[in-house]
N, C-alpha and C positions, 0 to 999 in steps of 0.2 A: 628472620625477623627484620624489619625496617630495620634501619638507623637513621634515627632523629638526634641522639645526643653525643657525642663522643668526648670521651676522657682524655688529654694527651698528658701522661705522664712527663716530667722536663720541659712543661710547653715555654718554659723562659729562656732554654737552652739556643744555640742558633739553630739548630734542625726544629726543635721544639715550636719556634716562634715561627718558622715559615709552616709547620704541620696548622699549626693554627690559623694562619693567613688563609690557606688554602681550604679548610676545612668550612671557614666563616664564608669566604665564596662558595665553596659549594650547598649553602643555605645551612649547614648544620649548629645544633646548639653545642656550644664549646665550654667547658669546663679545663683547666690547667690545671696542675696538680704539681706542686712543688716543696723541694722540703720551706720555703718561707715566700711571703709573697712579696713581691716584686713592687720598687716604689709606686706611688700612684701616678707617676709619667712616662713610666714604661708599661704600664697595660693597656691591653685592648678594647676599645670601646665592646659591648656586646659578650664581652668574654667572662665568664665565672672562673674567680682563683680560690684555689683550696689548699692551705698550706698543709705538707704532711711529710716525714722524712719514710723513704718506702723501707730504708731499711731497720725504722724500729717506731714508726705510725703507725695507727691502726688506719688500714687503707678501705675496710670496705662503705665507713661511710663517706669517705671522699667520691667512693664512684655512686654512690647514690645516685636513682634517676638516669645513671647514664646506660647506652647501650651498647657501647665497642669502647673498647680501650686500645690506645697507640701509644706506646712503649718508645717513645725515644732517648730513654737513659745510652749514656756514653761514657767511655773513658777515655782522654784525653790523651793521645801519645804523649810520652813526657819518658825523659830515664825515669825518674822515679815509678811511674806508674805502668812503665816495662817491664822492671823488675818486682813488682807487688803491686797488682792493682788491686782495688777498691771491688769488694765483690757486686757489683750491681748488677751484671748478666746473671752473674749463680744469685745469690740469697737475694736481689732485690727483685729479680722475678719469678720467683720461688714467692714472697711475699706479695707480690703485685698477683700472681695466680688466685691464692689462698684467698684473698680480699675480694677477687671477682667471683669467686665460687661463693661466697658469704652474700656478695651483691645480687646473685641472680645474674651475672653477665656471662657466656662464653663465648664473647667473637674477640679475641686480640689480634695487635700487628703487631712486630716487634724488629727493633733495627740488628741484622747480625753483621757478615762479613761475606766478601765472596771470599776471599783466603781462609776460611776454615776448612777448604780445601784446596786441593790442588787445580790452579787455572791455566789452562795450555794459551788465555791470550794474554796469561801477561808478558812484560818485558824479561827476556831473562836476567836483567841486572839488576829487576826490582825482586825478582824471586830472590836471589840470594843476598839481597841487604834489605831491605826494610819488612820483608815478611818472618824472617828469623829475628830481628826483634820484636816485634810482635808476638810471637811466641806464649806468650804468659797471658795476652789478653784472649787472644784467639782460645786458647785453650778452656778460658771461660765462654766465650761466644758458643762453641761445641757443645760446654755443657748445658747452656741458656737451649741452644735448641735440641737437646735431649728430653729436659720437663716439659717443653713442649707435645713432644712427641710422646712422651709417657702420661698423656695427658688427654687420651682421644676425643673423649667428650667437648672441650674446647674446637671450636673453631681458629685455629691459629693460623699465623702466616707469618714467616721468619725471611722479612727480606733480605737480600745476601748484595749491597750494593759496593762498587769498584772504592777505588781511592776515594776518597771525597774532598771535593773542590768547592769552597764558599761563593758559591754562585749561582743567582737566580735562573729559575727554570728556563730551557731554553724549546720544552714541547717536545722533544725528536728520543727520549729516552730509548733504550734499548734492551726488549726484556726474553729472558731466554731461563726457562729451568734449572737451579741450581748453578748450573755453568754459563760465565761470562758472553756474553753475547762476541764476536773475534772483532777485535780491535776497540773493545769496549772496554779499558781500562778503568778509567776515572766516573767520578757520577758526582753531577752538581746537585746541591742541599737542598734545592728549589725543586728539582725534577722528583729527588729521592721522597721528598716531603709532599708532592701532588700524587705521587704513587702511593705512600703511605694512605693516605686519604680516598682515593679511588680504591685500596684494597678493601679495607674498615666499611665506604660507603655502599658498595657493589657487591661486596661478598667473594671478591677474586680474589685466587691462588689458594682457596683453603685447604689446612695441612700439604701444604708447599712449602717450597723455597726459592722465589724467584731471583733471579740473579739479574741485575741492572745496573746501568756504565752506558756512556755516549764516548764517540772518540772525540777527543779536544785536540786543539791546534798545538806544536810541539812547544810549543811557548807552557805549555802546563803541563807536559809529559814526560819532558827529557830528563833523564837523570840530574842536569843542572836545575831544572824544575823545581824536582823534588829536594832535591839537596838544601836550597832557598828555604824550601816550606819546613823541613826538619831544623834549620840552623834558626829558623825562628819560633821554635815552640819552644 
């Protein structure tokens, strides 16, 4: 089936808000869907917002009308949210399913991780510090693409992209099945969010998991990099 309208769940979010940039260029109708709407000088001209909280709104008439939904719910690295995160891979897409099944829709995308498994391009000092914190989140991202997968009738697609680096697209993404493309560490929010949108609009990767990352300059890479990025969340 076409896509003409697309849903983006979290579209206030920062990955949320470039899904939706990209989506309105690629001529699509866009609807947001957030648990509250966003003041009136932060929204998008052209854009429909639908406030709904996914993990206790009723979601299927939010997607009303629409005809793919794009899943960019997230958790936040944070100690606290390392150690107990917030179930929005389990029960919020568990409830975002339910509601599309109620709407008539089954095309989703949805944001996972490439370290839900094991990736031979990572660095090995990133494997053993920030992927074993991660631990608790990842462990729900595994079960997010589980209902997916127990899910056939859905057309789904669970992208699995590298670190992510708030940075507009830069075109050159790098995509490879499951497993990180070599030397494709990091994925900027801009590329991850035009891929999000080419998947939903195009109908690629269905019941996949593509895995996507660009190599970046060591200015973003190097264990001092990262180090930067965690001492300031």
């Amino acid at each position: 089936m076409s896509v003409q309208r697309v849903a983006v769940v979290g579209g206030s979010g920062a990955t949320g808000r470039e899904v939706v940039r990209h989506a309105l260029r690629a001529e699509l109708d866009v609807v947001s869907i957030d648990r509250s709407h966003p003041e009136p000088g932060a929204r998008t001209d052209g854009v429909s917002y639908r406030g709904v909280d996914v993990l206790n709104g009723e979601l299927a008439s939010a997607f009303a009308g629409c005809d793919a939904v794009i899943s960019t719910l997230g958790v936040a690295f944070s100690p606290a949210n390392a150690l107990s995160p917030p179930p929005l891979y389990t029960e919020g897409t568990r409830r975002i399913l339910d509601g599309m099944e109620h709407a008539g829709i089954d095309r989703i995308v949805v944001i996972s991780a490439a370290f839900v498994v094991d990736q031979p391009a990572l660095p090995a000092w990133f494997k053993l510090t920030a992927v074993p914190a991660l631990r608790n989140i990842l462990e729900q991202m595994t079960e997010m693409e589980a209902l997916l997968e127990g899910r056939p009738e859905l057309r789904w697609t669970a992208v699995r992209p590298g670190w992510l680096i708030d940075k507009p697209a830069a075109g050159d993404l790098l995509v490879q099945e499951e497993i990180l493309p070599d030397q494709a560490f990091r994925c900027r929010i801009g590329d991850l969010a035009a891929f999000l949108v080419e998947c939903a609009r195009n109908d690629l990767h269905v019941h996949a998991k593509p895995a996507v990352g660009t190599p970046e300059a060591d200015k973003f890479e190097s264990p001092l990099a990262l180090g930067k990025e965690f001492a300031g969340l």
